[in-house]
ROSE-4610 file (N, C-alpha, C; in Angstrom, 1 decimal, always signed):
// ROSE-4610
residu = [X/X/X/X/X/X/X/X/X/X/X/X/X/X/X/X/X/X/X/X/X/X/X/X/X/X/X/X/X/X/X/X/X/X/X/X/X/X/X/X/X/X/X/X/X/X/X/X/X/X/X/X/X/X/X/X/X/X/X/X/X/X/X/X/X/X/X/X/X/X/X/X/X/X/X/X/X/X/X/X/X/X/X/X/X/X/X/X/X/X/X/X/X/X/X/X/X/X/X/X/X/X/X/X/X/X/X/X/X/X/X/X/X/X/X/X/X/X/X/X/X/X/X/X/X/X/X/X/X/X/X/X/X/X/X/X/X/X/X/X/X/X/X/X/X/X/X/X/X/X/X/X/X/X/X/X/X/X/X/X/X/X/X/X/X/X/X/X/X/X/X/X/X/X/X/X/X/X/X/X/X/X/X/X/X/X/X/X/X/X/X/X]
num = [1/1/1/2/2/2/3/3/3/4/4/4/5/5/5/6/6/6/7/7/7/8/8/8/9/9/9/10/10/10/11/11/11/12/12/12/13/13/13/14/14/14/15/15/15/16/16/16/17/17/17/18/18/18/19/19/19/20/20/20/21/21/21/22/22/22/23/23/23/24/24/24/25/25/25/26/26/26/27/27/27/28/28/28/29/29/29/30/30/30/31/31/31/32/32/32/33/33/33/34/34/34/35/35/35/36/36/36/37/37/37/38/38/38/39/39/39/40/40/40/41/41/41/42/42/42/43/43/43/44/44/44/45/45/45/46/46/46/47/47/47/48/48/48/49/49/49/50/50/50/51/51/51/52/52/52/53/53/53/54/54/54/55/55/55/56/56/56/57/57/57/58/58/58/59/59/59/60/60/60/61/61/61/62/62/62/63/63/63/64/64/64]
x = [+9.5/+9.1/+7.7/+6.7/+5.4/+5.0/+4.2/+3.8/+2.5/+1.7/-0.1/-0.5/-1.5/-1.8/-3.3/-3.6/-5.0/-6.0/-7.4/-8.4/-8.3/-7.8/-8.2/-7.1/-6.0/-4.6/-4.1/-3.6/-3.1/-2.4/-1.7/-1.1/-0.4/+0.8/+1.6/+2.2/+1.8/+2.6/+3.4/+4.8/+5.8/+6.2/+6.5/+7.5/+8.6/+9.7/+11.5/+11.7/+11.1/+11.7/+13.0/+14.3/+15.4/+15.6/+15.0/+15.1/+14.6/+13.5/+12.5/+11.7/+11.4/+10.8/+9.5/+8.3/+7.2/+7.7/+6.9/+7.0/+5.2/+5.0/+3.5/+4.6/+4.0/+4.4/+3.3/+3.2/+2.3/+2.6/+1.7/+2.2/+1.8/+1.1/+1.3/+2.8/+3.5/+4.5/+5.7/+5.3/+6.7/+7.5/+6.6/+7.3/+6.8/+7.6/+7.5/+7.2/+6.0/+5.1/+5.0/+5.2/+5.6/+6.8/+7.4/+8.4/+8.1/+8.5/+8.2/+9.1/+9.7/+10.8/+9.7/+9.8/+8.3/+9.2/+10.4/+11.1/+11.5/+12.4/+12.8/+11.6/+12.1/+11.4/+10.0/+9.8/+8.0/+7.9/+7.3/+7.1/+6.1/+4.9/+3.3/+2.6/+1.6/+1.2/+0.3/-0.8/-2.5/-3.1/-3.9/-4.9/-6.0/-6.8/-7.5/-9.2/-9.6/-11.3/-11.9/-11.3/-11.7/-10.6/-9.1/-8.0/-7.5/-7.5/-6.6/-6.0/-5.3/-4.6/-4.1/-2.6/-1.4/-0.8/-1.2/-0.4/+1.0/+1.4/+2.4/+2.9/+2.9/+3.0/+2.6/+0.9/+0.0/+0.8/+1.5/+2.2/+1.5/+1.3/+0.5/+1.6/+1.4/+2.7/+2.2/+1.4/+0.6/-0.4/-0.9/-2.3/-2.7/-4.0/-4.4/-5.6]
y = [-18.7/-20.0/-19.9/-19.1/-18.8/-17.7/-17.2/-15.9/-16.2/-15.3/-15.0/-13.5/-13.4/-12.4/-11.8/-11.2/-10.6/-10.6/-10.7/-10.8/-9.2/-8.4/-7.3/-6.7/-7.3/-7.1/-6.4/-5.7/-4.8/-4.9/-6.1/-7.1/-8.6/-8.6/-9.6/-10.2/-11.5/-12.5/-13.2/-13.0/-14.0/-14.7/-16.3/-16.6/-16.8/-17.4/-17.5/-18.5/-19.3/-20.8/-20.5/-21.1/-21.2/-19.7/-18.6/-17.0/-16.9/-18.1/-17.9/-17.0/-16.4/-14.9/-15.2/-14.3/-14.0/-12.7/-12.1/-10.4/-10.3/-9.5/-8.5/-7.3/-7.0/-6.2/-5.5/-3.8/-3.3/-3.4/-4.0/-4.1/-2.9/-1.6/-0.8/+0.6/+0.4/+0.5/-0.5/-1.4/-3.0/-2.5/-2.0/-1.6/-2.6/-3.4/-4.2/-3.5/-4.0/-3.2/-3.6/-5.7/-6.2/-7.3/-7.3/-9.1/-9.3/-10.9/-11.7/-12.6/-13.0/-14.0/-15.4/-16.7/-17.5/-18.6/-18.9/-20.1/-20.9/-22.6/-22.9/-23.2/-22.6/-23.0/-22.6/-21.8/-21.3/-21.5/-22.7/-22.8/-22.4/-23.5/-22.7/-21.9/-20.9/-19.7/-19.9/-19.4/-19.5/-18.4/-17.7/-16.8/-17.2/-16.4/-17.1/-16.2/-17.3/-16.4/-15.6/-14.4/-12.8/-12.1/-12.9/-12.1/-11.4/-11.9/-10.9/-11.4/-13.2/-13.8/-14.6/-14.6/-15.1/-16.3/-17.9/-18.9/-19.4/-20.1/-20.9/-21.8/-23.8/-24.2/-24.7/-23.9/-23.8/-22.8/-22.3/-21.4/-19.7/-19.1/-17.6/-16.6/-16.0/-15.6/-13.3/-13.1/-11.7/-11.7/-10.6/-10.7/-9.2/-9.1/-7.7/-7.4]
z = [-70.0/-70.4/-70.9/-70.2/-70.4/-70.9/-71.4/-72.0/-71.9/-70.9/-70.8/-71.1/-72.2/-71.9/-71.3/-70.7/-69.9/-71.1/-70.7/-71.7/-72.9/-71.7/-72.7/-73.2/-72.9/-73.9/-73.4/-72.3/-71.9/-70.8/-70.4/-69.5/-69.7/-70.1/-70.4/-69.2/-68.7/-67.6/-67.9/-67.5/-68.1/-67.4/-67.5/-66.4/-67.1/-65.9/-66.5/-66.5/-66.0/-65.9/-64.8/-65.6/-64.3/-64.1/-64.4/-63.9/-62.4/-62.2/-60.6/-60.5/-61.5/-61.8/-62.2/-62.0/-62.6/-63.3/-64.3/-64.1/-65.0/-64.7/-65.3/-65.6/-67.5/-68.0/-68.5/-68.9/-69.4/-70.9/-71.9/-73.2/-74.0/-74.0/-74.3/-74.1/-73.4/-72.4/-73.1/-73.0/-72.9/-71.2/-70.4/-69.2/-67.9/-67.4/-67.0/-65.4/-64.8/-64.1/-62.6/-62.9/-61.4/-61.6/-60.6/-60.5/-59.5/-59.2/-58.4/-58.3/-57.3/-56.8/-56.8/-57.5/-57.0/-56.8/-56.8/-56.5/-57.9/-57.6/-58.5/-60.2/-61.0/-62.9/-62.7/-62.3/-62.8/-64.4/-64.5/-66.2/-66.4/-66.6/-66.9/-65.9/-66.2/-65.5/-66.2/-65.1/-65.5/-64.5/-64.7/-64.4/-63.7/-62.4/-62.1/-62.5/-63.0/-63.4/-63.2/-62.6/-62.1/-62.6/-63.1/-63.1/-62.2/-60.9/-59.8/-59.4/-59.4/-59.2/-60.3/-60.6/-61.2/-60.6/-61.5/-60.5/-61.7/-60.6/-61.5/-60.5/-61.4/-60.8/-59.5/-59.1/-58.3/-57.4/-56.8/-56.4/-56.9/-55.7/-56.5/-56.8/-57.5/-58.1/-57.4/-58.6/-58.1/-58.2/-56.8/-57.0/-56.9/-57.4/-57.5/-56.2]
């Protein structure tokens, strides 16, 4: 449903909507690097100002 990418381009955050999924992909790669079970429609996903936390839906999805 969402597509984010990391400031320095080398990390794509997806969510699935009715999938319940997050995933972090490496986009040099297209090798999808983490998933995440996050519950029902994770639609929008946001980053948090250091980038080590992935939310959606206020819900924290990955963290580094």
């Amino acid at each position: 449903m969402s597509i984010l990418i990391s400031k320095d381009g080398k990390t794509a955050y997806v969510s699935t909507g009715r999938g319940k999924k997050g995933f972090m992909i490496d986009t040099a790669t297209d090798k999808v690097t983490a998933s995440v079970e996050v519950g029902d429609r994770p639609w929008g996903i946001a980053l948090s100002p250091d980038n080590k936390f992935l939310y959606t839906s206020g819900v924290l999805v990955i963290g580094q």
